[in-house]
C-alpha positions in Angstrom: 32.0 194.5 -53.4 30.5 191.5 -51.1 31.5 188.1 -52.7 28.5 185.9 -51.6 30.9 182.9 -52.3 29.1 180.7 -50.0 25.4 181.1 -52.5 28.2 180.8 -55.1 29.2 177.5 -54.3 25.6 176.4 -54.0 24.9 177.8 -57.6 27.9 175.5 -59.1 26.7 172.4 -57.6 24.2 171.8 -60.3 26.6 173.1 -63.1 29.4 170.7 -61.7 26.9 168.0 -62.0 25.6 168.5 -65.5 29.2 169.0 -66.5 29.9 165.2 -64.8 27.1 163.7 -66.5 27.5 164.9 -70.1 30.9 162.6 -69.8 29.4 160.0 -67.4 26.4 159.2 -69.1 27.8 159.2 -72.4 30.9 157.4 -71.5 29.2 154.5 -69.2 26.4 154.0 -72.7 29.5 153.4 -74.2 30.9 151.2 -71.8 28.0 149.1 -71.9 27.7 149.0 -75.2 31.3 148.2 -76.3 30.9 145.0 -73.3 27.8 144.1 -75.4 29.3 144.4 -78.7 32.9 142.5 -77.6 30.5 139.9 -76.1 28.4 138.8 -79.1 31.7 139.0 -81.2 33.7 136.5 -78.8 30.5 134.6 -78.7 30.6 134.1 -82.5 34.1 133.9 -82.5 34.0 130.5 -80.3 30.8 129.2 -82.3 33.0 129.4 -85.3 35.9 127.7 -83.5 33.4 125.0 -82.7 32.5 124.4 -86.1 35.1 124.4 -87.4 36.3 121.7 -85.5 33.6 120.2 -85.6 34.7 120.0 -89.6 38.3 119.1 -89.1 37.7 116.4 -86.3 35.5 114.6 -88.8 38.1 115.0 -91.9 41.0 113.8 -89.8 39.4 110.9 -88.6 37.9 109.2 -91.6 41.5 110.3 -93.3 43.3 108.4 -90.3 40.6 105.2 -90.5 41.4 104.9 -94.3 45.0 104.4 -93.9 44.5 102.1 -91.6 42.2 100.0 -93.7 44.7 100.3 -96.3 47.9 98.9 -94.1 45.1 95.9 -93.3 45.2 95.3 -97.5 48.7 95.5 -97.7 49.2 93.1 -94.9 46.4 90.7 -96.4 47.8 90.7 -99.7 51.6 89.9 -98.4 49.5 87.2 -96.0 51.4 84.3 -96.2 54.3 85.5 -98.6 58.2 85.9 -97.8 60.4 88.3 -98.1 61.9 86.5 -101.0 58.7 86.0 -102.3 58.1 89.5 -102.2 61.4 90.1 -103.3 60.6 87.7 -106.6 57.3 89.1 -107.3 58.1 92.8 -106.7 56.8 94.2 -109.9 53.3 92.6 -109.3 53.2 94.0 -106.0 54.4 97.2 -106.4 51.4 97.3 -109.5 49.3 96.2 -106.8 50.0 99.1 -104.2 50.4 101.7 -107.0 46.8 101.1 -107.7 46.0 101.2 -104.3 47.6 104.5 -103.4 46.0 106.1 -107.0 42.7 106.0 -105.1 43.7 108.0 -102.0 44.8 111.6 -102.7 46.6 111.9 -99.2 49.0 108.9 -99.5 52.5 109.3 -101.3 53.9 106.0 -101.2 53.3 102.4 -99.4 56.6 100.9 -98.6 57.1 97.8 -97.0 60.1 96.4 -95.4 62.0 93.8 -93.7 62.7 92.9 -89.6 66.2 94.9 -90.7 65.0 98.1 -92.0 65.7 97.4 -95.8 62.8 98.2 -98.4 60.9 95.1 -99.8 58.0 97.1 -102.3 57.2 100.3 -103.0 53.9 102.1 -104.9 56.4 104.7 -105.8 59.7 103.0 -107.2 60.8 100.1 -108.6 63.0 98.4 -108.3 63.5 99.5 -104.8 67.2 100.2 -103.6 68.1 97.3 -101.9 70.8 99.0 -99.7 68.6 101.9 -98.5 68.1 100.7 -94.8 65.3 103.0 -92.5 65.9 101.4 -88.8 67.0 104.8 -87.8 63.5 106.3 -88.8 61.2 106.7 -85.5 58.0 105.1 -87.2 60.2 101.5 -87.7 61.9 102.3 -84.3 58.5 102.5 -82.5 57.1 99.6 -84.7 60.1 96.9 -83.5 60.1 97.9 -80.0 56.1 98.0 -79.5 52.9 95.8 -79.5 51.8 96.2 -83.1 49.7 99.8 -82.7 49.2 101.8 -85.4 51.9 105.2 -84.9 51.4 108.2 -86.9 54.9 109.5 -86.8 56.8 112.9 -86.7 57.5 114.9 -90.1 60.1 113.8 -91.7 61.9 114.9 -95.5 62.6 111.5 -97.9 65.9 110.2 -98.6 65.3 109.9 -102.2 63.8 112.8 -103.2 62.5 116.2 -101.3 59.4 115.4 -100.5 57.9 116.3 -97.0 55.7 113.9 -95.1 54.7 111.8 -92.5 54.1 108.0 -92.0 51.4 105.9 -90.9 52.8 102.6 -90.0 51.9 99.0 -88.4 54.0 95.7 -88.1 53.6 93.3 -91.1 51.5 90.0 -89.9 54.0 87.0 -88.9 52.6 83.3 -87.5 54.2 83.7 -85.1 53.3 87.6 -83.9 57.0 88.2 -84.0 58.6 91.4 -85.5 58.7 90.7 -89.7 59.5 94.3 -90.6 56.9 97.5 -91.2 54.1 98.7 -93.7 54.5 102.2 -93.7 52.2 104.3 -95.4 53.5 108.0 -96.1 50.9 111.2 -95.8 51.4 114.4 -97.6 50.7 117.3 -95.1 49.6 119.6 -98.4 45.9 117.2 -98.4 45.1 118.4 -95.3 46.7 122.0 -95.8 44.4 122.2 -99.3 41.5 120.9 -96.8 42.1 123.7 -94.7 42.4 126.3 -97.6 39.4 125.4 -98.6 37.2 125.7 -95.3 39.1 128.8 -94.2 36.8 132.2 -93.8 36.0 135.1 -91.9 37.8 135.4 -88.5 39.2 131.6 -88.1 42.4 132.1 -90.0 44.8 129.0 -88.6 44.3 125.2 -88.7 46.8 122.7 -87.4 47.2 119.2 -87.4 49.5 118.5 -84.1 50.5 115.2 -82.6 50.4 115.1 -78.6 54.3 115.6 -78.1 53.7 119.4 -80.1 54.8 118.4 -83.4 53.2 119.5 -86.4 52.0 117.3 -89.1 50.3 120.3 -91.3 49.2 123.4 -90.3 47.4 126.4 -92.5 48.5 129.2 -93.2 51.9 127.7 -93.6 54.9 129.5 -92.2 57.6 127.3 -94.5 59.0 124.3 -94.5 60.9 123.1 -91.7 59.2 121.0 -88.6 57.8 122.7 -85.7 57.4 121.1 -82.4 56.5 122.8 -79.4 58.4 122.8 -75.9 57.1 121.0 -72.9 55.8 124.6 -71.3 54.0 125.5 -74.5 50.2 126.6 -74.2 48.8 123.5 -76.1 51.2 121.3 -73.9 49.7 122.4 -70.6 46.3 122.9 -72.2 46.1 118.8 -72.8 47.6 117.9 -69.2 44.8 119.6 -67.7 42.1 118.7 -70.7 43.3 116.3 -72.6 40.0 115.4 -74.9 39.0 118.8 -75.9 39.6 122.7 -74.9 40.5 126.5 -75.6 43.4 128.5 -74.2 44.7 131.8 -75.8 48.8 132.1 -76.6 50.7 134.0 -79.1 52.4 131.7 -81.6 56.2 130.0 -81.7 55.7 130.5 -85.2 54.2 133.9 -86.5 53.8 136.1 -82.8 50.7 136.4 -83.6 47.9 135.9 -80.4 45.0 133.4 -80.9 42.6 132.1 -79.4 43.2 128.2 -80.2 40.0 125.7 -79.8 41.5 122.2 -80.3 40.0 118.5 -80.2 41.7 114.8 -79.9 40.7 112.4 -83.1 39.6 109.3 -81.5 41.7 106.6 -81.3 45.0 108.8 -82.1 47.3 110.5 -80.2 46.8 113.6 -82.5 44.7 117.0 -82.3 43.0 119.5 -85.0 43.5 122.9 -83.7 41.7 126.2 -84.8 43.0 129.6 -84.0 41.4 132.9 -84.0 43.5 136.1 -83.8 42.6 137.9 -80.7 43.6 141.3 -83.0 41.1 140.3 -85.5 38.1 139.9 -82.7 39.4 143.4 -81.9 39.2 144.9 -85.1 35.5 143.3 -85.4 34.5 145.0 -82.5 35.7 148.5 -83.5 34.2 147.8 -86.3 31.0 147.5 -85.1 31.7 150.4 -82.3 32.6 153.6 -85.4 29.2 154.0 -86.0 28.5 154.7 -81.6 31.7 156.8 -81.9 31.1 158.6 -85.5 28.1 159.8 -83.6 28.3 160.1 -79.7 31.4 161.3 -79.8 30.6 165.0 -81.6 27.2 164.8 -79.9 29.5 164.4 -76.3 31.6 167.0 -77.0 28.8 169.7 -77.6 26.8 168.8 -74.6 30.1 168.6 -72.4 31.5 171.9 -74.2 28.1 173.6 -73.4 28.2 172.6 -70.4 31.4 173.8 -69.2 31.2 176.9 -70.9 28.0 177.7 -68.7 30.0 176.6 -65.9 32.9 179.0 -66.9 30.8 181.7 -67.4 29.4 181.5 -63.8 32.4 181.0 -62.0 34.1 183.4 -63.8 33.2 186.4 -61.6 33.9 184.8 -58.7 38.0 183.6 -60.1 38.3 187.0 -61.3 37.4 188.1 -57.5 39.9 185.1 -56.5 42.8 186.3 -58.6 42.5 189.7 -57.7 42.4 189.0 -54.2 45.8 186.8 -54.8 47.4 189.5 -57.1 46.6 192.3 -54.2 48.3 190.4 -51.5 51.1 189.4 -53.8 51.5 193.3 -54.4 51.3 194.1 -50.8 53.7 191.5 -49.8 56.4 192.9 -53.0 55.9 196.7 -51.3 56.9 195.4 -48.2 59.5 193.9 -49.3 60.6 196.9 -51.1 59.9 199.2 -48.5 61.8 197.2 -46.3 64.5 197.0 -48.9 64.8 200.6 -49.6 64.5 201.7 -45.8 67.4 199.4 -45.4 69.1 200.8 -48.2 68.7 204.1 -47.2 70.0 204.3 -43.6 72.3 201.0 -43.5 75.2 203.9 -45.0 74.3 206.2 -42.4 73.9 203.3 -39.7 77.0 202.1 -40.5 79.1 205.0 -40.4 77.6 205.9 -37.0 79.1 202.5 -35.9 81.9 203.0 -37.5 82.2 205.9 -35.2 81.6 204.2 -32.3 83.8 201.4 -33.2 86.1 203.3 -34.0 86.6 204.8 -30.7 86.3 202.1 -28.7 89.3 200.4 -30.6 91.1 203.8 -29.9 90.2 203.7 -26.3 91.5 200.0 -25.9 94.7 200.8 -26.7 95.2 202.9 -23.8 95.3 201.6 -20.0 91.5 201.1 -19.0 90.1 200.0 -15.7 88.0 196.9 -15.5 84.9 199.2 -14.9 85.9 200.9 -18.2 86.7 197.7 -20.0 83.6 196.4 -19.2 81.7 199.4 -20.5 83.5 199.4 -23.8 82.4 195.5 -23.6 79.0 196.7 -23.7 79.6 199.5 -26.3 81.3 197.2 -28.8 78.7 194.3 -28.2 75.9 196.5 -29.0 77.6 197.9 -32.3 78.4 195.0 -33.1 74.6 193.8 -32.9 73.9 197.0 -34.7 76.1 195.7 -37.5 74.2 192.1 -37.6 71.1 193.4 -38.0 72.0 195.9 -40.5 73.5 192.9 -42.5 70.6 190.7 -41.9 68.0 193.2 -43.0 70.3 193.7 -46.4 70.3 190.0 -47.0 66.8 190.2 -47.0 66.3 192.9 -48.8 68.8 191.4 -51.1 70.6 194.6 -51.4 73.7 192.9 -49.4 77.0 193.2 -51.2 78.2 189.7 -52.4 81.3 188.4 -52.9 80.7 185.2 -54.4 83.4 182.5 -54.9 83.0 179.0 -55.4 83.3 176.6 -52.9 83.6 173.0 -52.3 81.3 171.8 -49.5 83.1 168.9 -49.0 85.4 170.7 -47.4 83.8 173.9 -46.3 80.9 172.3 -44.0 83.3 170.1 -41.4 84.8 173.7 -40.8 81.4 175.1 -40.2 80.8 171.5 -38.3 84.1 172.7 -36.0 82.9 176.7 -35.9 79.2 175.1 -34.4 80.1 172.8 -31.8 81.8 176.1 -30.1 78.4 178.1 -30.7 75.8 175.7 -29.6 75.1 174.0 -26.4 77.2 171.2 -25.1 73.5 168.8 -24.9 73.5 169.5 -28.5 74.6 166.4 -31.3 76.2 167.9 -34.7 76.2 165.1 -37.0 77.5 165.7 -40.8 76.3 163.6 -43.4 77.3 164.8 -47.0 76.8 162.8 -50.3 79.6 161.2 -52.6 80.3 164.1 -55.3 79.3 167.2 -53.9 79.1 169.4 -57.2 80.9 172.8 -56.1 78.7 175.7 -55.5 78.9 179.5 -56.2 77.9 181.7 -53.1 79.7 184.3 -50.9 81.3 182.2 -48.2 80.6 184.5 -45.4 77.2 184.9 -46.0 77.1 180.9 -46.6 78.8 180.9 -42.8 76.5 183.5 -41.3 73.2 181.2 -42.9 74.2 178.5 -41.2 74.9 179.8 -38.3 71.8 181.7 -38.2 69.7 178.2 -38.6 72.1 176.5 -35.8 71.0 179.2 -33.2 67.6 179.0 -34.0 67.3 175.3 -34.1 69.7 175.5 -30.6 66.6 177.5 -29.0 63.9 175.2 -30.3 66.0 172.4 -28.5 66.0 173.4 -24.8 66.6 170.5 -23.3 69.4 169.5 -25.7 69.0 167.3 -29.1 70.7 166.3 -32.6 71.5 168.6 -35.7 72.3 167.1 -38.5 73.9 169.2 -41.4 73.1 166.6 -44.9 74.3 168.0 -48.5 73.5 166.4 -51.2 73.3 167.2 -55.3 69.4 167.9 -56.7 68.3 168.4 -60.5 65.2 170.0 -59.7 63.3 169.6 -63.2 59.8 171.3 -62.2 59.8 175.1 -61.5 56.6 174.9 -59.9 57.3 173.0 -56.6 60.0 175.3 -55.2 60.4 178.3 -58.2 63.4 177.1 -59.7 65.0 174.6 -61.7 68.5 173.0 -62.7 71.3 171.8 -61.2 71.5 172.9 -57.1 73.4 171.2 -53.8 70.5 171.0 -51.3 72.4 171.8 -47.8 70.0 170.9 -44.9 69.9 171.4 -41.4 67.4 169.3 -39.2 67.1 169.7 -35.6 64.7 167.4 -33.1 63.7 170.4 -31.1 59.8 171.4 -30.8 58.8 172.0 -34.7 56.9 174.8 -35.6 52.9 175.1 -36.2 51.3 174.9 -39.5 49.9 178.4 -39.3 53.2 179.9 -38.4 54.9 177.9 -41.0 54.7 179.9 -44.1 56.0 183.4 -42.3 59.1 182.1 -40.7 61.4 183.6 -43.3 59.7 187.0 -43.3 61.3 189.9 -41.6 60.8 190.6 -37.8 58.8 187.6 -37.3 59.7 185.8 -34.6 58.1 182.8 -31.9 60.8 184.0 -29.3 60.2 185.8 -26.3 60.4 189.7 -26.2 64.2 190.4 -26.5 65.3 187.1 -27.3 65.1 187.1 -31.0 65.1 190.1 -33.8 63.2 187.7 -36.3 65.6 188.6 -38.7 68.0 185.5 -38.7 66.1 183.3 -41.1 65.2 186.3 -43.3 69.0 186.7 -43.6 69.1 183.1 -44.7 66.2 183.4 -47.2 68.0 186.4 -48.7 71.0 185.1 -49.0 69.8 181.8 -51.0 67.5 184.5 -53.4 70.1 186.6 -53.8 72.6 183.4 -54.5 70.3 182.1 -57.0 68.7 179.5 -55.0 66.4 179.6 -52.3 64.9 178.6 -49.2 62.7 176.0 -47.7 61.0 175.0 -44.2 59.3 171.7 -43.5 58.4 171.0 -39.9 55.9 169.3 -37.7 55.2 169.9 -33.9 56.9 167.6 -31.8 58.9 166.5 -34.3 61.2 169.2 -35.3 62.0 171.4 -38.2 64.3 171.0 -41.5 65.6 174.1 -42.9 67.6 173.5 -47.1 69.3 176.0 -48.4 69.4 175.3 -52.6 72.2 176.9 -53.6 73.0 176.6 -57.6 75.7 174.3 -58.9 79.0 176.1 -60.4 81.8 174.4 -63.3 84.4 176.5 -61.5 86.8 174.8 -59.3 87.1 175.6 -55.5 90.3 177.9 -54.6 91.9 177.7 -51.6 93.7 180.5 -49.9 97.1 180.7 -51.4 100.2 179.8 -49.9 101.1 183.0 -50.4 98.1 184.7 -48.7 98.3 181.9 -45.9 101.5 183.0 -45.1 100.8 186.9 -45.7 103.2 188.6 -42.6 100.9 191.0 -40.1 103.5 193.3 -40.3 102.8 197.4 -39.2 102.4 198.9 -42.3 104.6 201.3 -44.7 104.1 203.3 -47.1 102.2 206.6 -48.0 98.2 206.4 -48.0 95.8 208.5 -49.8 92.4 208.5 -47.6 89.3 210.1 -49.4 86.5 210.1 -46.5 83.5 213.1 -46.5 82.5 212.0 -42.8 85.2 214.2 -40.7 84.6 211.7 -37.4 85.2 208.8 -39.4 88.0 210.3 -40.9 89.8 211.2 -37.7 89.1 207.4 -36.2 90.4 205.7 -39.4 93.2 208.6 -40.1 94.5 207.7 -36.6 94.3 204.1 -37.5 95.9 203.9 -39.8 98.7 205.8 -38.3 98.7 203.3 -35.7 99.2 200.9 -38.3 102.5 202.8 -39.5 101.4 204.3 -42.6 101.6 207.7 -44.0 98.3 209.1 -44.0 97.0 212.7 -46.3 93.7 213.2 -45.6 91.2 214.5 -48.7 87.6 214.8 -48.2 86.1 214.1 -51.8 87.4 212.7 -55.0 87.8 215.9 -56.8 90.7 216.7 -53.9 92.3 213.4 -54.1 92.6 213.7 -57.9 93.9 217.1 -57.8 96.7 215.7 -55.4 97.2 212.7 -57.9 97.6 215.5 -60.7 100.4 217.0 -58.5 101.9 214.1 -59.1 101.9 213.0 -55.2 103.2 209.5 -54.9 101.1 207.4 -52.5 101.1 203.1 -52.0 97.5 202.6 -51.9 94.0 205.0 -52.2 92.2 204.2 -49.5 88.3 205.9 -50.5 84.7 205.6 -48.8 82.2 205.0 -51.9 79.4 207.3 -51.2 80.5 211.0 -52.0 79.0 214.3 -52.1 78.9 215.6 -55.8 79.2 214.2 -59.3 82.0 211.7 -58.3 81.7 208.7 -56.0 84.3 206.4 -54.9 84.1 203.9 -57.5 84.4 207.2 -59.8 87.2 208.2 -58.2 89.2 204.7 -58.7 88.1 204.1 -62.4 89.8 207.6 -62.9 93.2 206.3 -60.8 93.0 203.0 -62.8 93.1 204.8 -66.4 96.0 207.5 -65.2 98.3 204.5 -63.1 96.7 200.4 -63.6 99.6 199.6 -60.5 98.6 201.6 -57.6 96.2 200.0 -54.9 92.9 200.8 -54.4 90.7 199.7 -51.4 87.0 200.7 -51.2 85.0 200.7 -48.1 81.3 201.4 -47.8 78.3 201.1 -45.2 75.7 200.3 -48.4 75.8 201.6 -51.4 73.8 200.6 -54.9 77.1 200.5 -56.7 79.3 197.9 -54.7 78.2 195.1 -56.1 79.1 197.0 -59.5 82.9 198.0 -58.0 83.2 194.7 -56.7 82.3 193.0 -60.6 85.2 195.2 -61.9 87.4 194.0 -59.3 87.7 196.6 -56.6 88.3 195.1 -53.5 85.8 196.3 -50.3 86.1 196.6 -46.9 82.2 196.8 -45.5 81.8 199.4 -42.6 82.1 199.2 -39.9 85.5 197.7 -39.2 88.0 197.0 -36.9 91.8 197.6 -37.1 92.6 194.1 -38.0 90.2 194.0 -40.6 91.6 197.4 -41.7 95.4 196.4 -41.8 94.3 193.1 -43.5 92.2 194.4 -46.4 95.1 197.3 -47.1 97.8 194.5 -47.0 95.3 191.9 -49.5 94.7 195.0 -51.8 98.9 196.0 -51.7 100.0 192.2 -52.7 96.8 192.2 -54.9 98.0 194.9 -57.5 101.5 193.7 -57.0 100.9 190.1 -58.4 98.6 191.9 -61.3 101.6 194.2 -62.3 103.9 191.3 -62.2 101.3 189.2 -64.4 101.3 192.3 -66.9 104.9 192.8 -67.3 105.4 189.3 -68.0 103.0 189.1 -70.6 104.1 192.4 -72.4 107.6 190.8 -72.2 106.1 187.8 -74.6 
């Protein structure tokens, strides 16, 4: 069916639009409308400041201008008089300043007292303690030490009593103008904090009275008690250097943590400021006030245009995703048959492939072992190269296909990779940098170490062709906890081993195929295409996988993820390190169906020194087994004729005798990687005579160490 996609796209333009502006439009009313709103609130916010100060400035000051009319009373009425006059007529003049301080509700005593600090009257107490002595006290400090100017001094707590206040003091009046002691007037901070109560409504919730240095002489709401005086970098502080008359600066409070916005104003003629602070939260909470009923509304009415918008939308690109998906799914389907054609191609004639090389193999090891001349020897040269190719590609199309026998083990990079390191610098070109760089703390991995070897190696000679004129390879491992499955398809804990190479890079087009089967940017007859597919299957199969990154001119980086193990690395054994390659002896039982491969391997194993009977299915070899034959090791291919296979065969021998070897060997078969779980050991087709006296001789000591194990542990 034709897809028209590109009217299609033209059709959604005006959908996508309407969909846009049934958020825009509502969102950017909003917008405006919440600026407007915030705004007009700040805007009243600071009128209210204003006022308010406005109130408070006037308050303080007439407060501040009767006190001082008052100290100019006392001093006229001790005009003249002594302090032993004053002394002498105390009661009279503390009636006298008792009556004075009746008629001012913010005054709690008038104390006067002498050049040495000691008390001469007081409104409040008679008669006063003659040994009290205040020269410590910062008002009577400031007093003998300056000109005569009135000083409004810090909070302080009285020495006879509790009470909490602050004084307004000046000199007394000598002839002379010398120092003749104070007239200190003290203020209770709850008049202006009752002031404040009183005047305090809507939004403008804090009042202070604050001297220039940051101390606090009242403040409402109060927060207790004890003093307050700000630091040198406080708000306020730097807010006077700058302005020192009059200004606004936000800051969250020393005392509650609450943020204001704080309007404050000098009282003329003092060094002292009203303050009045407006909680930024509380502006905030005004506005959303004001914005629910926009919201209570435009939100519901947004939804429904936006929802009926996008559900027209939906609707009309809905035929064109379904196309889309299908399109996707197809190819994904086509690319899974290939891969399983491919898979079970390989599967089917890798047995058959391999035993014909096997064959071939087989011979030519044979024909070695007799006197050849060089013309020969080069011809078996070229025999035993090509099997051998045969065998790669075999392998490499199994990797793939993931049907490749594994043998994993786990393994400690740290070690493993200078080895591969070593095994490269003989494989590549001489023009051709390795460098190693592995992380601190390789975690161990869990992988079949051959197929690891053969990965690596497979990326080397590619990146070794890409570099023609020679170039670096760096081999980097490092530990990855890969956390979203969506970048690469998995997730958890993986070592990351990359190989980069500065050779030519690969295009952006070719990029995404370089791992599938037979694909290749070589020349015809210098590549198979099937190197990086082995790699790719390997990491699958593994549970891992495979990336490529590269750029023309700028070369390629190939990371294998292979998943992290707990187990702990093991090295070959002393034991197997030191395993003798002695000729062989003992009596084998050798269950092969394939009559040439059973004469090459029957005379093979001969030439090894063993003892060889011959049976060509597993029904045979049990029957000889039954006779009760006695043989060292079975020796069996997997794949059978009949009922019974090789893996069969040696389940049966493991239930009627646990101690006698078994070795399996096998081209392909879908029930290796099962024998190999159980713990049969496998020799994969086709092999050599070393590889043949070496797997009999691992499976001999193997059984031998496993019968010793279970004898000693019956003997507990």
């Amino acid at each position: 069916m034709p897809r028209a996609k590109p009217r299609g796209k033209n059709f959604f333009l005006p959908l996508q639009v309407l969909v846009v502006t049934s958020l825009v439009g509502p969102a950017l009313f909003f917008a405006y409308t919440a600026w407007t709103n915030y705004h007009l609130i700040y805007t009243q916010s600071k009128e209210r400041i204003d006022r308010a100060l406005d109130v408070l400035q006037e308050h303080t000051l007439k407060a501040f201008q009767t006190i001082e009319r008052t100290i100019a009373e006392v001093n006229e009425v001790f005009h003249g008089v002594s302090d032993e006059g004053i002394r002498a007529e105390e009661a009279r003049f503390q009636r006298r300043l008792k009556q004075t301080q009746n008629a001012l509700p913010q005054v709690e005593a008038i104390w006067a007292f002498d050049r040495d600090g000691h008390p001469l009257v007081s409104s409040t107490i008679f008669p006063v303690p003659r040994q009290l002595n205040n020269s410590d006290r910062d008002y009577f400090r400031v007093q003998k030490e300056s000109a005569g100017q009135t000083y409004i001094g810090e909070p302080i707590t009285a020495r006879i009593g509790n009470t909490r206040f602050f004084v307004v003091s000046q000199r007394r009046l000598s002839p002379d103008g010398a120092f003749n002691g104070v007239i200190a007037i003290s203020v209770l901070p709850e008049h202006f904090r009752d002031f404040y109560a009183r005047i305090s409504r809507g939004i403008a919730d804090s009042f202070r009275l604050v001297r220039a240095d940051g101390s606090f002489l009242a403040r409402y709401p109060s927060r207790g008690s004890e003093p307050l005086r700000l630091n040198a970098q406080s708000s306020f502080a730097q807010a006077i250097r700058s302005q020192p008359e009059a200004g606004v600066f936000t800051s969250v409070s020393q005392i509650d943590g609450i943020e204001r916005r704080i309007g404050y104003r000098r009282i003329l003629g003092y060094p002292v400021y009203v303050q009045v602070g407006v909680e930024t939260g509380a502006i905030w909470r005004a506005w959303w006030s004001s914005m629910r009923g926009h919201l209570a509304f435009g939100i519901p009415a947004t939804f429904v245009l936006f929802g009926l918008s996008l559900y027209a939308l939906r609707r009309t690109r809905g035929f064109y995703m379904e196309v889309d998906r299908r399109e996707i799914a197809e190819a994904a389907l086509k690319q899974a048959q290939r891969l399983e054609t491919v898979g079970q191609l390989t599967g089917g004639i890798a047995h058959d492939f391999n035993n014909l090389l096997m064959v071939v193999k087989g011979n030519v090891d044979r024909m070695r072992r007799h006197p050849v001349s060089d013309r020969q020897k080069r011809s078996l040269d070229a025999i035993e190269n090509a099997a051998t190719r045969g065998a790669s590609l075999t392998r490499q199309l199994l990797s793939f296909s993931r049907r490749q026998t594994h043998e994993p083990t786990a393994v400690d990079l740290s070690h493993r990779l200078p080895d591969l390191q070593d095994m490269l610098r003989s494989s590549l070109r001489g023009d051709i940098a390795i460098d190693l760089k592995l992380a601190d703390g390789l975690w161990n991995i869990k992988a079949d170490l051959s197929e690891l070897e053969l990965a690596v190696l497979n990326i080397a000679v590619n990146a070794r062709d890409a570099m023609p004129n020679g170039g670096r390879l760096t081999i980097a491992a490092q530990n990855v906890n890969l956390t979203d499955p969506g970048i690469i398809g998995i997730s958890g804990e993986f070592v990351a081993v990359s190989l980069s190479d500065t050779g030519e890079g690969i295009p952006a087009d070719l990029l995404p195929h370089v791992f599938e089967p037979f694909f290749t940017t070589k020349e015809v007859g210098k590549g198979t295409g099937l190197g990086l597919s082995q790699v790719y299957g390997f990491a699958r199969q593994s549970g891992g996988t495979a990336t490529a990154v590269s750029e023309p001119g700028r070369g390629t980086v190939i990371t294998l993820y292979l998943p992290r193990t707990q187990e702990s690395a093991v090295e070959a054994t002393a034991s197997e390190a030191a395993m003798p390659r002695r000729d062989g002896i003992g009596h084998i039982l050798f269950v092969e169906d394939n009559l040439e491969i059973a004469e090459v391997t029957h005379s093979n194993l001969e030439e090894l020194g063993y003892r060889v009977t011959h049976a060509a299915d597993p029904h045979a070899a049990l029957a000889l087994l039954g006779k009760g034959s006695r043989f060292d090791l079975v020796f069996s291919d997997i794949v059978m004729p009949g009922l019974l296979n090789g893996v069969d065969l040696a389940r049966s021998i493991k239930e009627q005798d646990a101690g006698l070897p078994i070795l399996l060997t096998t081209g392909y078969s879908n029930v290796t990687q099962t024998a190999m779980d159980e713990g049969f050991p496998i020799l994969r087709k086709p092999y050599d005579i070393s590889a043949l006296r070496s797997s009999i001789q691992k499976a001999m000591q193997a059984t031998s160490v496993e019968a010793g194990v279970n004898r000693g542990s019956s003997s507990h």
